[in-house]
N, C-alpha and C positions, 0 to 999 in steps of 0.2 A: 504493500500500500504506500502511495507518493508520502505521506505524511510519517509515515514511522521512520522516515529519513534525512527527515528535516528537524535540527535542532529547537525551532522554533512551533514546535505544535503538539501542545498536549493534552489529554483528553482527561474530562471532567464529568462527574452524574451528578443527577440530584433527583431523588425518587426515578421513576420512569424515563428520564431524561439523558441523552447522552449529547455531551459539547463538546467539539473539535474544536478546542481555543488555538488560535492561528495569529504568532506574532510579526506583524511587515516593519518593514519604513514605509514611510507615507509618499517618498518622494522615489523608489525602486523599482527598477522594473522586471528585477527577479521575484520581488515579491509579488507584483503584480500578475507576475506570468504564474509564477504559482501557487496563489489564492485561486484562479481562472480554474487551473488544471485540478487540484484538489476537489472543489466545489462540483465539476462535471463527473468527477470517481466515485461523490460519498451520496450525489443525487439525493441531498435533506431537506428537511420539512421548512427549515427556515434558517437564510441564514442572516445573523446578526453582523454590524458592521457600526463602525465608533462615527458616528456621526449622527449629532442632533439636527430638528427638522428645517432652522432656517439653512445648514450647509447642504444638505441634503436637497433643497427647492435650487441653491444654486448650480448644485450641479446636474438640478435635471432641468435647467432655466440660465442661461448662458449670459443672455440677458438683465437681468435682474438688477444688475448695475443702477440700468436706465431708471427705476423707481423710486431710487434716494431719495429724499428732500434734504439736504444739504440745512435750510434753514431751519427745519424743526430737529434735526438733530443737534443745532447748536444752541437751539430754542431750551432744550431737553435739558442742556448740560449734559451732553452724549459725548462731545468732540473726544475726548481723551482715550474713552474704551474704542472709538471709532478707528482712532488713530492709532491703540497698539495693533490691534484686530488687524487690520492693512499692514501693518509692520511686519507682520506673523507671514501673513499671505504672502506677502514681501519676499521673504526671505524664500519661504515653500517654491513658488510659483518660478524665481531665478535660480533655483535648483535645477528645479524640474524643465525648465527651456537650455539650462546647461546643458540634460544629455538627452535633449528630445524628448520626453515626458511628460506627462498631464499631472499638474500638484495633484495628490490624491487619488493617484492610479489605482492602484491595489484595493482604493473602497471603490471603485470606478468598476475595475473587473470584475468584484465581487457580487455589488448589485443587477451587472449584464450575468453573467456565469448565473445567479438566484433566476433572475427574470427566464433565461434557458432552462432551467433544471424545473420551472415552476411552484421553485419553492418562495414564502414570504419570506419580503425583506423587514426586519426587524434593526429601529433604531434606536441605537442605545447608550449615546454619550449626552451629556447636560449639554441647554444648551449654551453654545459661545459667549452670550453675552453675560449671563448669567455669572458663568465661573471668570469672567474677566471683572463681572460688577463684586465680586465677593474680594477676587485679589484688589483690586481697587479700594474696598473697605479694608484690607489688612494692613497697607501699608501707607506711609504720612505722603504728603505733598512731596522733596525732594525725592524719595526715594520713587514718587512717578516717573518725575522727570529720568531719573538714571535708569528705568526701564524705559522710557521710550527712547532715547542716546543709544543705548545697548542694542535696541532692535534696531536704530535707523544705520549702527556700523556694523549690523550685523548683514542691510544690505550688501555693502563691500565688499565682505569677506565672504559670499556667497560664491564668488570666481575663483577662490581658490580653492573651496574641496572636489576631493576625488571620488570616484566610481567607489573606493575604498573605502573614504569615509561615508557616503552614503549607508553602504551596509553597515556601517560601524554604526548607523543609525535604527538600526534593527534592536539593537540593545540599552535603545534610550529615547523617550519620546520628544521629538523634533522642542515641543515648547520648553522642556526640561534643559534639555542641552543647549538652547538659548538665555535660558534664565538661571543658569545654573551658579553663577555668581552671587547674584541678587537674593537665589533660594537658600543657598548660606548664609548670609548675613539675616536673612527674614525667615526662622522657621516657619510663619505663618502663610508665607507665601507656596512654601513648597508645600504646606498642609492644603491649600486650594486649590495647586496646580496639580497636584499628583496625587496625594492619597483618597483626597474627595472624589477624587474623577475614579480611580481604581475602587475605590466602595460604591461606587452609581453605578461601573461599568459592571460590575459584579451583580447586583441586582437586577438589574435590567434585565441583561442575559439568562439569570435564575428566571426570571417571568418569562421569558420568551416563550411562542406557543410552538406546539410540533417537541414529538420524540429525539429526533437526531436532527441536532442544530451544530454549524458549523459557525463561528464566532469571530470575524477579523475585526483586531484590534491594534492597533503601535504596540511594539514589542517592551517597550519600557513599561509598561502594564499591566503584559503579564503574570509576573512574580506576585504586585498586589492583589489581581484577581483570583491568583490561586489562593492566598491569605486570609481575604476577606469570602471566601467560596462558602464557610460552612457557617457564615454569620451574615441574621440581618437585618437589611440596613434602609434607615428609614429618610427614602425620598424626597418627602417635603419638605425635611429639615434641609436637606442638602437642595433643593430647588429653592429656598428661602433668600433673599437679600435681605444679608442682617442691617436693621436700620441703627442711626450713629449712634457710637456708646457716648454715655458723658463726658467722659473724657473731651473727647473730642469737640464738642460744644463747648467744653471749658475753657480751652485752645482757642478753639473761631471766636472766642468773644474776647478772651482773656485782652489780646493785642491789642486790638482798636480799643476796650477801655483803658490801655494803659497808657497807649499814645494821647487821646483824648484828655486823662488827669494830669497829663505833663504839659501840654496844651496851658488849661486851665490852671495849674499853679504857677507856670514861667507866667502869665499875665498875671496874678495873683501876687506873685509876690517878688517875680524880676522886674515888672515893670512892662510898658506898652512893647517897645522897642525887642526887648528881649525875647516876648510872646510871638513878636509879627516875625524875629530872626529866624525863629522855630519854625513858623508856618511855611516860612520860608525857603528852608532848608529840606522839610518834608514834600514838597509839591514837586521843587525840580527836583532832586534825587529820583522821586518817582515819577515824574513826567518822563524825566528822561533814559531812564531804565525800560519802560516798557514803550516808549517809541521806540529804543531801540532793537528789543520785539520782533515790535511791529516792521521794522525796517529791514535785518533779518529776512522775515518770512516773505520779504519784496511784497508787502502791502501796498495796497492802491492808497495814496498819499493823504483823503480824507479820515481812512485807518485809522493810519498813523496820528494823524491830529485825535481821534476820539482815543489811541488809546491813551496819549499825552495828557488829554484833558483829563479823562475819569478815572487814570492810576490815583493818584490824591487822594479821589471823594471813596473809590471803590475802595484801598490800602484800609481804612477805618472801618468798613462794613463787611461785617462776616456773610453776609444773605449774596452778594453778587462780585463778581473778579470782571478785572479792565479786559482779562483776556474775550469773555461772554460778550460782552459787548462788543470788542471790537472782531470777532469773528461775526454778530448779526450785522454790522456795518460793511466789513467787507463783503459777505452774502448778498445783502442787497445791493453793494454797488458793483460787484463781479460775482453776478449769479453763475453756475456752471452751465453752460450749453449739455446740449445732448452729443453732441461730440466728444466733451469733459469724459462725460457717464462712461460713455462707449470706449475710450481711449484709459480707463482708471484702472484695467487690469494690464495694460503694457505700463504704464505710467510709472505704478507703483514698484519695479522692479528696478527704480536706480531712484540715485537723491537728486538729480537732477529732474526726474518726472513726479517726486515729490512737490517739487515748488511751480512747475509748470503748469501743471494739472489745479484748475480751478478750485475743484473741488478740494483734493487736499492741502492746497495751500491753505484755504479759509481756516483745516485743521490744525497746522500748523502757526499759522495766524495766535489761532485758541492759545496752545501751549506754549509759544515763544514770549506771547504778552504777557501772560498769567504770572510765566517765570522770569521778565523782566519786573514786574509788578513785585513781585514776591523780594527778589533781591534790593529793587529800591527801598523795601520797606525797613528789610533790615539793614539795610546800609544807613538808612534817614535814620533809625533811631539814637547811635552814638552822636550823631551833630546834633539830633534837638537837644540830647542830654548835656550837651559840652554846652550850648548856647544858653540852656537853661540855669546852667553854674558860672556865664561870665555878667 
């Protein structure tokens, strides 16, 4: 049998149930070629594949691009999960045109091979946005930023792996091996990127319907699915986006009242002069930190004025960032065309069709301003302090 000679496929029961768990690379086209051939030998009832249902509609919808709304996604406060999410794809997609390939072959051949055999395709990974909105609640403001940097040079470094490393990807799942810096220093991040997904991917496939079910999933996953196989594990907690802990509220407010008391005592008790130095000192710091942002991300130059103006007012207010704003500014005055839509999956495969590309520059708009925004503020704070003691 092809599979008892493959390192990568082991077989799992559960009551009545027999599972051909089958570990690929996502980006393979040995895997790809033998998931196909596996799948036509074992002729089962259903087979499972790691993919939730929005990736799933893209890749039976090619198109899909063209449906964005660009401006309620920044409406939403989306931009950031928007912009790793295309990182990821990023990086896959320039792989996969490295050596002739379609990202995500292997689940590609899987569900034609299902469609042939006539057995159900069973979907069974959370979906994207979900475990991207959960990492996003785990870790603070900079450390976003040094995961989206890490994805956009990880475009770069996409030219240099081999046929070699590709397989080498067989034993680690593509987003792990991206984030794998970041997932050491953040336990919490590797607990949402990998083990959550290995306890969903686990269950899921326990529900699956049909006797003999064959299971493709990233091979970085299988060792937990074998782990988490005889325990279970409850869904909705893991579908959940946990809303902010206190903490964190404590934080978003904590600043702006403390800028605002030092405001308030330099006029108090330094004087007019002293009070207006402060104000002074805080406006351009941050004016001009998050124009330059905005400048950066080659914003259309009224941008740049909005994010100049409302770094300031926005630095004080925990409820809204200069970046939010000055992505609905640019949105509306460089809406993306439908050539944008239609060009955003070559686009996104260099950093130069990062900025090019309407669409994602708006993205990038978001995070460049936010994090000029961010850095002005702490930069402004030791001058008001200095100004407030002269």
């Amino acid at each position: 049998m092809i599979g008892n000679s493959n390192q990568n496929v082991d077989t799992l029961t559960r009551g009545d149930k027999t599972v051909t768990l089958v570990g690929t690379a996502h980006v393979s086209r040995k895997s790809a070629e033998f998931v196909s051939e596996l799948i036509d030998e074992m002729k089962p009832d259903t087979v499972c594949v790691e993919l939730c249902q929005p990736r799933f509609e893209s890749i039976q919808n090619k198109n899909k691009w063209r449906e964005m709304d660009i401006f309620k996604v920044v409406k939403e406060k989306k931009a950031f999960l928007l912009l790793a999410n295309l990182l990821l794809a990023s990086f896959q997609k320039k792989i996969a045109d490295q050596f002739d390939i379609k990202p995500g072959e292997d689940m590609i051949s899987a569900i034609a091979a299902a469609e042939k055999a006539q057995a159900v395709v069973h979907l069974v990974d959370r979906e994207i946005r979900i475990t991207l909105a959960r990492v996003w609640k785990s870790i603070g403001f900079f450390s976003k930023i040094k995961l989206l940097i890490q994805l956009l040079f990880s475009i770069s470094g996409a030219d240099e792996i081999t046929e070699e490393d590709i397989e080498r990807l067989k034993q680690e799942d593509a987003l792990q091996v991206l984030l794998s810096e970041l997932a050491a220093s953040y336990p919490a991040l590797r607990e949402t990127l990998v083990d959550e997904r290995d306890r969903y991917l686990a269950q899921k496939i326990k529900s699956a319907p049909g006797k003999n079910i064959v299971a493709v999933v990233g091979a970085g996953h299988v060792t937990g699915i074998k782990k988490y196989w005889e325990t279970d594990i409850d869904l909705v907690e893991l579908d959940t986006i946990p809303p902010p802990g206190i903490s964190r509220d404590i934080i978003k407010w904590s600043i702006p009242l403390a800028v605002m008391a030092v405001f308030m005592t330099g006029f108090l008790f330094s004087g007019k002069d002293a009070g207006l130095q402060m104000v002074g000192a805080w406006v351009v710091v941050n004016s001009v930190m998050a124009a330059l942002g905005a400048i950066i991300a080659l914003a259309h130059p009224l941008t740049i004025l909005v994010s100049a103006a409302s770094a300031p007012l926005t630095s004080v207010s925990p409820v809204i960032g200069a970046g939010w704003l000055a992505g609905l500014s640019e949105a509306l005055l460089r809406k993306p065309t439908v050539g944008d839509l239609e060009d955003l999956s070559s686009d996104i495969t260099s950093l130069k069709g990062f900025w090019k590309n309407r669409a994602t520059r708006i993205l990038l708009v978001v995070a460049l301003v936010n994090l000029g925004s961010a850095i002005g503020t702490f930069a402004a704070i030791p001058l008001i302090v200095r100004a407030f003691g002269s």
